[in-house]
N, C-alpha and C positions, 0 to 999 in steps of 0.2 A: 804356784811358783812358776814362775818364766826365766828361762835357763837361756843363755845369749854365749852361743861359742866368738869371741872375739882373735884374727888372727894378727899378729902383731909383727911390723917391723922395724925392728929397733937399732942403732950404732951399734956396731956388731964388737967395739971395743968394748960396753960397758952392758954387755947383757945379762949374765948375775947381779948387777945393782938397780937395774932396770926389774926385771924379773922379782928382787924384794920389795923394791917399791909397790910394784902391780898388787904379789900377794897381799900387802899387808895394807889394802884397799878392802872398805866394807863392802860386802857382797861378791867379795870375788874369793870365791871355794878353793880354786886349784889355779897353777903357772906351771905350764911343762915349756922347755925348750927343746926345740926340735930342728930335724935338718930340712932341707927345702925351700920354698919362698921366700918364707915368715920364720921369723928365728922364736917368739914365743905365740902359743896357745893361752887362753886365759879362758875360763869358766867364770861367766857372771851367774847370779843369779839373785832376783828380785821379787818382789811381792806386786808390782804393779808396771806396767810397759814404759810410764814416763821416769818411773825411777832408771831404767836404761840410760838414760838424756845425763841423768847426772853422773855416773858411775864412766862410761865410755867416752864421752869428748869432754865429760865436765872433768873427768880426772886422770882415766888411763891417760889421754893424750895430750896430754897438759904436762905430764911426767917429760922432764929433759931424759933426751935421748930417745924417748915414742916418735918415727919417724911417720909411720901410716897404720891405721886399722882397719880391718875387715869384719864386720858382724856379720853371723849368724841366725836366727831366733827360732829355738828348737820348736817342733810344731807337739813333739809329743816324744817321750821316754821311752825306750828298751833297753835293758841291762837284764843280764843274765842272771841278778842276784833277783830280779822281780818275778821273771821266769817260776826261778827255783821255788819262791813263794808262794806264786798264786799253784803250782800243781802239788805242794803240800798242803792244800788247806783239808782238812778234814780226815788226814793219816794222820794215824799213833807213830812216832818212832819207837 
């Protein structure tokens, strides 16, 4: 799985309807909005690099009101929840 942080900046009058639109885009996990450059964050994520091609310019920014984006292409995962799993592996609770 190839995870693409994409940073988004959008008409800053219609960012909630922007922000549904993005979510409700196949392969797009999560939509935070945020303070700072980029008013949204999006989480892509894909089964193959060229599927990026169509999800990112073929659709995020295609969306009225996507003014510019920024990708990301994560090289590799850490989250604390994986942590937590790989030092349980072979403890009883």
């Amino acid at each position: 799985m190839i995870t693409a942080i994409v940073l988004i900046k959008t008409s800053v009058d219609r960012i909630p309807e922007i922000a549904e639109s993005i979510a409700a885009l196949d392969s797009v996990s999560e939509v935070y909005s945020v303070t700072g450059t980029y008013d949204l964050i999006a989480m892509v994520r894909v089964a193959r690099h060229d599927d990026l091609a169509d999800i990112i310019p073929g659709s995020i920014s295609k969306i009225p009101g996507v003014e510019a984006t920024d990708t990301h292409v994560a090289f590799r995962t850490y989250s604390q929840h994986d942590l937590e799993a790989a030092f349980a592996i072979g403890l009883d609770a």
